[in-house]
C-alpha positions as CSV (number, residue, x, y, z in Angstrom):
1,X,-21.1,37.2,-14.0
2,X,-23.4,39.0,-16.9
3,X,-20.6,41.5,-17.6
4,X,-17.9,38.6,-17.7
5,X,-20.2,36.7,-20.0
6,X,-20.4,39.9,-22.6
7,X,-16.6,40.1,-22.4
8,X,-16.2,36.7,-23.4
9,X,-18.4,37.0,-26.1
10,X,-17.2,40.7,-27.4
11,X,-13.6,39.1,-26.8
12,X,-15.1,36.0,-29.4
13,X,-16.2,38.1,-32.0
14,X,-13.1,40.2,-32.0
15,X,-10.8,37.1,-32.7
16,X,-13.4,35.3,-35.2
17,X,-12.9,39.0,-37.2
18,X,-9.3,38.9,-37.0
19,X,-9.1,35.6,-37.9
20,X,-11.5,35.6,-40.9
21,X,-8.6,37.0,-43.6
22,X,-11.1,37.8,-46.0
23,X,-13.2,40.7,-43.7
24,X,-12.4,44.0,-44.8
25,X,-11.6,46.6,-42.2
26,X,-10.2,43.3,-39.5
27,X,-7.5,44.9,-37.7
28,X,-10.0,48.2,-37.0
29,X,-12.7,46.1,-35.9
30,X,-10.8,43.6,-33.9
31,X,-9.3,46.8,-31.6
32,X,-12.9,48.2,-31.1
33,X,-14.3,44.4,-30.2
34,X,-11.2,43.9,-28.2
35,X,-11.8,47.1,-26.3
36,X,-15.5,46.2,-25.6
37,X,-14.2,43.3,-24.0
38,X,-11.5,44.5,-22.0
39,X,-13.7,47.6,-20.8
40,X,-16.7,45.2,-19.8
41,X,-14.3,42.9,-17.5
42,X,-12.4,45.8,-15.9
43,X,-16.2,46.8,-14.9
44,X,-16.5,43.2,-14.0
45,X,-13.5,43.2,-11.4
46,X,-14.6,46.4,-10.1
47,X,-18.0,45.1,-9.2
48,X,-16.2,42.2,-8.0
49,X,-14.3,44.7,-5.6
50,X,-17.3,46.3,-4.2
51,X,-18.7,43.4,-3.4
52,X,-21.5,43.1,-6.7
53,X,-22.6,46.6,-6.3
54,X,-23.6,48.2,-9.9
55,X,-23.3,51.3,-7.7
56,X,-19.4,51.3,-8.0
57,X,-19.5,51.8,-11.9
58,X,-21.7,54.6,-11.7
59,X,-20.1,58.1,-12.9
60,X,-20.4,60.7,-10.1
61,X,-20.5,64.6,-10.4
62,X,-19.8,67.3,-7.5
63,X,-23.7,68.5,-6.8
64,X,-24.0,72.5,-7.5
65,X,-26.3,74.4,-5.0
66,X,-29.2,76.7,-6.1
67,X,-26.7,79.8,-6.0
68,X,-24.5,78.1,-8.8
69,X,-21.3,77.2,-6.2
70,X,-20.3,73.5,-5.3
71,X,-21.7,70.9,-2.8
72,X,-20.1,68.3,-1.0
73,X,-22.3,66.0,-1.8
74,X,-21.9,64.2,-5.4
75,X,-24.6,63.3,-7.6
76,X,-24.9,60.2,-10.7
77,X,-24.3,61.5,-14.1
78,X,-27.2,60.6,-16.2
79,X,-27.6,59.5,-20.0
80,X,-29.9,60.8,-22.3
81,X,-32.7,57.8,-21.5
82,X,-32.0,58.5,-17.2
83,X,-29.6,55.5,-16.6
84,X,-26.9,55.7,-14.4
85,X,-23.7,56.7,-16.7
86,X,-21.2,54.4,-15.8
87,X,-17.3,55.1,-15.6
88,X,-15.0,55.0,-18.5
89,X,-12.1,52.1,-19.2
90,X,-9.2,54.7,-17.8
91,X,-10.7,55.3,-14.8
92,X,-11.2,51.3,-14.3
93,X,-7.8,50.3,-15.1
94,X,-6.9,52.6,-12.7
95,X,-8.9,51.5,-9.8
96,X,-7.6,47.6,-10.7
97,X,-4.4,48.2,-10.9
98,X,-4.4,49.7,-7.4
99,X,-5.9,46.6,-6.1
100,X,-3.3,44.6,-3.8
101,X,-3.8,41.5,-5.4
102,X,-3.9,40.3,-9.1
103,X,-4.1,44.0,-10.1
104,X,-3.4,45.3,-13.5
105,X,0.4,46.7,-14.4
106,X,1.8,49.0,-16.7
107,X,2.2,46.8,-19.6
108,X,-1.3,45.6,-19.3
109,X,-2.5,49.0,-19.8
110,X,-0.2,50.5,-22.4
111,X,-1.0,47.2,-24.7
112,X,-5.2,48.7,-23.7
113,X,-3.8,51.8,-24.5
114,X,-2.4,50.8,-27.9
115,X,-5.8,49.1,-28.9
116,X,-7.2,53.0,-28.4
117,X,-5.1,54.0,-30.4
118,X,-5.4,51.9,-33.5
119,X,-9.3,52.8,-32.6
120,X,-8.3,56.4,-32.9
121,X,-6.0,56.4,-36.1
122,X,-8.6,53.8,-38.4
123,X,-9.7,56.3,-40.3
124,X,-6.0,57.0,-41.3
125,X,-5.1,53.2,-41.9
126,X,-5.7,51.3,-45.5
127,X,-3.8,48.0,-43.7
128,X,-1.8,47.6,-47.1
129,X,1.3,48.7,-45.2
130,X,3.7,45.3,-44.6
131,X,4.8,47.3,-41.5
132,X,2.1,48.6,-40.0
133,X,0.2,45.0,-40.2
134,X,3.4,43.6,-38.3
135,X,2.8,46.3,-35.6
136,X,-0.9,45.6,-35.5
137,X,-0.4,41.9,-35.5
138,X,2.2,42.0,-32.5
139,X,-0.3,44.0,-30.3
140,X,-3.3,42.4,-30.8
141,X,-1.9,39.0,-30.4
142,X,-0.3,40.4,-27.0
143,X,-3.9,42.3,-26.1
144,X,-5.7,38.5,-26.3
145,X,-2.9,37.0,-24.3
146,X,-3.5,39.4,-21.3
147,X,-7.3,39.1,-21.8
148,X,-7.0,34.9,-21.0
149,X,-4.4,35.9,-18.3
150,X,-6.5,38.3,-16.4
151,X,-9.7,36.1,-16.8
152,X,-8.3,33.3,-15.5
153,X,-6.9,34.8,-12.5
154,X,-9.9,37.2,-11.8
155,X,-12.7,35.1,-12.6
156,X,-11.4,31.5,-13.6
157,X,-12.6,31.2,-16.8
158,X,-11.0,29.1,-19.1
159,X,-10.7,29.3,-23.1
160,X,-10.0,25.6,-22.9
161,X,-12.8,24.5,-25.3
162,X,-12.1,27.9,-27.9
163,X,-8.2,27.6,-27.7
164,X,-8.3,31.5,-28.5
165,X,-5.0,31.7,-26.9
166,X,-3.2,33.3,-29.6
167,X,-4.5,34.9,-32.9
168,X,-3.2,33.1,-36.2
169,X,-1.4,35.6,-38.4
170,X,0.0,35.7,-42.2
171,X,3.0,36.8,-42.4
172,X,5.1,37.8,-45.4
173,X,8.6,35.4,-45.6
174,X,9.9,37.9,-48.3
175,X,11.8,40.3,-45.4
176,X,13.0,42.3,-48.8
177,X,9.5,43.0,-49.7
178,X,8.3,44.2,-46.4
179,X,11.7,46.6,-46.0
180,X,10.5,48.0,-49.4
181,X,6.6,48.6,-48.5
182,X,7.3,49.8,-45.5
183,X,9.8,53.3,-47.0
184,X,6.5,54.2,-48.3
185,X,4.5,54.2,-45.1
186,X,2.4,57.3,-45.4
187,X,2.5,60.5,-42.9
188,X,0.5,58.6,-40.7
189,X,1.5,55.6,-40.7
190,X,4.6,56.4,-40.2
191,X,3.8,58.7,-36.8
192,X,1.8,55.6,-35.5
193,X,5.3,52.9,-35.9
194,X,7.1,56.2,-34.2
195,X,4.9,56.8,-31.7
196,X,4.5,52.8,-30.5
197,X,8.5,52.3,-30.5
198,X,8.8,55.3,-27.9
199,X,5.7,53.9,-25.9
200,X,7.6,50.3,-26.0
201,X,10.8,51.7,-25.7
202,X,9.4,53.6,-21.9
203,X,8.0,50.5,-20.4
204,X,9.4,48.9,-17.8
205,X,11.3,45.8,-18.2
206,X,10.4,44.0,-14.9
207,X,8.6,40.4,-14.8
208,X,5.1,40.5,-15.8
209,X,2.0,38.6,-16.3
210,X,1.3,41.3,-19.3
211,X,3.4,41.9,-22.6
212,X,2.7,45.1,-24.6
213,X,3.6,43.3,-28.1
214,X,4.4,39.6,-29.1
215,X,7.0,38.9,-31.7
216,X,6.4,35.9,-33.7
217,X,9.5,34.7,-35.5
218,X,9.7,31.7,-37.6
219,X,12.9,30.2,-39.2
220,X,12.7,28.2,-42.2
221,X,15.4,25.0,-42.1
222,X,16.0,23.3,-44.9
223,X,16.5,19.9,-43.9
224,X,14.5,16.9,-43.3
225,X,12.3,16.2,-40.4
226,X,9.6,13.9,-40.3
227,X,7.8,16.2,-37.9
228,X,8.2,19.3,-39.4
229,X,5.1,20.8,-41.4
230,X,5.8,21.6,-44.7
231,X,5.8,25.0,-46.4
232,X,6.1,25.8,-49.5
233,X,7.7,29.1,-50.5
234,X,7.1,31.0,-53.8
235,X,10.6,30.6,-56.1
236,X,12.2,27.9,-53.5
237,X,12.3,25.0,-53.0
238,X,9.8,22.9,-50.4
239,X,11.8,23.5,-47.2
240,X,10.3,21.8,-43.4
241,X,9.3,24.3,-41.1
242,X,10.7,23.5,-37.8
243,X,8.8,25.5,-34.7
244,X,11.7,25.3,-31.6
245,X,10.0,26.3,-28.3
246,X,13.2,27.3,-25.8
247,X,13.0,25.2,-22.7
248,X,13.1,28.1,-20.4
249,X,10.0,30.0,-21.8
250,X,6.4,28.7,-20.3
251,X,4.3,26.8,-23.3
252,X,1.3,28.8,-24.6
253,X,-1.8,27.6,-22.5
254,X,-0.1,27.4,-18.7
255,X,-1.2,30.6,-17.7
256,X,-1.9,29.7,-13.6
257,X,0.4,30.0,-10.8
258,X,0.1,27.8,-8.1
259,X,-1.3,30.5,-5.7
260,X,-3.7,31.4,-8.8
261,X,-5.4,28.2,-9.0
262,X,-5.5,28.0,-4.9
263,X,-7.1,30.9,-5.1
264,X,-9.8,29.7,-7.6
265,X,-10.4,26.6,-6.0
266,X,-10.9,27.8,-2.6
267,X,-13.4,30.8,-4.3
268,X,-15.3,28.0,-6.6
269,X,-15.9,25.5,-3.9
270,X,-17.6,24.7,-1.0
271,X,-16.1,22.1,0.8
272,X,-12.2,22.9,-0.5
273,X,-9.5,22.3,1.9
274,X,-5.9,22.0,1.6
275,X,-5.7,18.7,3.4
276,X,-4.6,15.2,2.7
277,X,-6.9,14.7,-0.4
278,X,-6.1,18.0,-1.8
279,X,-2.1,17.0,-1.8
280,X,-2.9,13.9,-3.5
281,X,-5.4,15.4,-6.1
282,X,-2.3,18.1,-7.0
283,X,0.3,15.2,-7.1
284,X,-1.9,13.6,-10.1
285,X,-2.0,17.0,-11.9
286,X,1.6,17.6,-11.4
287,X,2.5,14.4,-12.6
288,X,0.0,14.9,-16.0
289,X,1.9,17.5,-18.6
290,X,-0.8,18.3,-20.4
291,X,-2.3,20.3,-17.0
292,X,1.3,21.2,-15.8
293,X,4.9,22.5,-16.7
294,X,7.5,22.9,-14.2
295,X,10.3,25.0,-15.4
296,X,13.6,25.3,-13.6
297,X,14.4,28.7,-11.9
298,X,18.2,28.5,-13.8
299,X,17.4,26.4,-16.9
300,X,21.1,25.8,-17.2
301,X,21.2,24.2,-13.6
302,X,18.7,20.7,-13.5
303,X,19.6,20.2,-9.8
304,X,17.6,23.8,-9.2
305,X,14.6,24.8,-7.8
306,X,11.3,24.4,-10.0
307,X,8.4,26.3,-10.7
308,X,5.2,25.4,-11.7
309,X,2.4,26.8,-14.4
310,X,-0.6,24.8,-14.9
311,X,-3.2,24.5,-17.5
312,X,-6.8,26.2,-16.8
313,X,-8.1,22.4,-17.6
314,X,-6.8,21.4,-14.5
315,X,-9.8,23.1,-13.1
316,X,-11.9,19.9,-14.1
317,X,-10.1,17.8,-12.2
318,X,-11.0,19.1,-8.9
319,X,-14.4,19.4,-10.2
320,X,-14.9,16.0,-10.3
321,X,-14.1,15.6,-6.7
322,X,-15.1,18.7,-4.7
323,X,-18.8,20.8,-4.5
324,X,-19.2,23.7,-6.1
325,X,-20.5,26.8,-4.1
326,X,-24.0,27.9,-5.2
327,X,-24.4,30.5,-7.8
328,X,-23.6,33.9,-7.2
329,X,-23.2,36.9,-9.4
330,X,-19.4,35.8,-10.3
331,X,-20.3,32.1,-10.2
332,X,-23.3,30.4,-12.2
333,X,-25.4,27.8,-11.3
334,X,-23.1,24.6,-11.9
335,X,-24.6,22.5,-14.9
């Protein structure tokens, strides 16, 4: 659980960067913290995999004999101080995402992908550039999304007391002024925006748990709503901001699947069955929407079948009335 706890915390520090508008260099530093994080819980799951073995990280090389030509046998790659070099985040997303269940796709791995190469091209970037923030914004919003995801399903960790699930942005409401920065991207710049609309453009567009980029739109209503928040905008008049969430997406925050959060309970406790109790346990979650949010399969058809997402917190409920197993490497010592 030691690597899951760096992640966490290099997943923290990458969000408190992006989020604190007056750091210089955010949007750099954010994808190198963000990186950090996602490498250390890849390494986590592989662990996981093996069983807890450290072993299964370690980099191995083909041995060479005393006459120069190759042995079977394979030997650990060494740092400079005589640790065991461990594999690099490629070759663990790889190994996850051929794991039968709760694997890694495509779009998980092109949004890590992305992250590497905002890494790669910092040194090109002065983030003045109304597009290139947009871009930047979109994939690291989508890069923390995946991370809660895929620690809730691989570990159940929740966010529940950081709310981290998304990353708030400033965004520029004069479209006109962003259309003019953005014909004067530099060289670079411009190759970058190129080169992520072809990447995007090749994904595949089946379901998945994992987005490459989140869009953000917001649209400005002028009317009056006593439960709109108010924004004022620069040469306009004070206009209500009205936020509409479409009753056929999934609410931020209900990132579990009912097979998900089986599969946590039945890994986190001891004396878990699916019984009698259990059913009436679930019936009290179902029936609380702040831990649950059932969403018709044809939104356009109320009579059809349902599906339900729950809320991570829902954990605590079955923590009050089952025994937690005892502490392993993926599981601490309950407090």
């Amino acid at each position: 659980m030691q690597l899951v706890h760096k992640s966490r915390a290099a997943c923290l520090s990458a969000v408190e960067t992006y989020n604190r508008a007056s750091a210089m260099y955010r949007e750099e530093t954010f994808a190198i913290l963000m990186l950090n994080a996602w490498e250390l819980l890849l390494k986590a799951r592989v662990m996981k995999e093996a069983g807890g073995k450290p072993s299964a990280l370690y980099a191995k090389r083909v041995r060479k004999k005393k006459d120069g030509t190759p042995s079977k046998r394979k030997e650990i790659i060494r740092t400079r101080s005589g640790s065991p070099m461990t594999i690099g985040i490629d070759k663990c997303w790889k190994l996850v995402a051929g794991y039968p269940n709760d694997s890694i796709d495509t779009l998980g791995i092109a949004n890590i992908e992305a992250l590497m190469e905002i890494r790669d091209n910092a040194t090109h970037f002065v983030v003045t550039d109304a597009l290139l923030r947009k871009k930047l914004s979109e994939i690291s919003l989508a890069a923390v999304r995946n991370y809660v995801i895929a620690t809730q399903q691989w570990f159940g960790v929740t966010f529940s007391d950081l709310n981290i699930a998304s990353i708030p942005l400033s965004f520029d409401l004069d479209q006109k002024e962003v259309e003019a920065v953005a014909k004067k991207s530099s060289t670079m710049v411009s190759k970058f925006l190129s080169h992520m609309q072809k990447v995007e453009g090749a994904l595949p567009k089946d379901e998945s748990n994992f987005a490459f980029s989140v869009r953000v739109d917001f649209d400005l209503i002028k009317k009056k709503d006593e439960n709109a928040v108010k924004a004022s905008m620069v040469g306009s008049n004070d206009a209500d901001l009205t936020v509409v969430v479409e009753q056929d997406n999934v609410p931020p925050g209900f990132t579990l699947r009912y097979h998900h959060l089986i599969k946590i309970l039945k890994e986190r406790y001891s004396n878990f069955k699916q019984n009698k109790k259990f059913h009436t346990i679930m019936s009290s979650v179902k029936s609380d929407r702040k831990l649950c949010y059932e969403r018709y399969l044809d939104p356009s058809k109320k009579q059809s079948s349902k599906k339900s997402f729950f809320n991570p917190n829902a954990i605590k409920i079955f923590d009050e009335e089952y025994t937690k197993k005892n502490a392993t490497l993926f599981e601490p010592e309950p407090s």
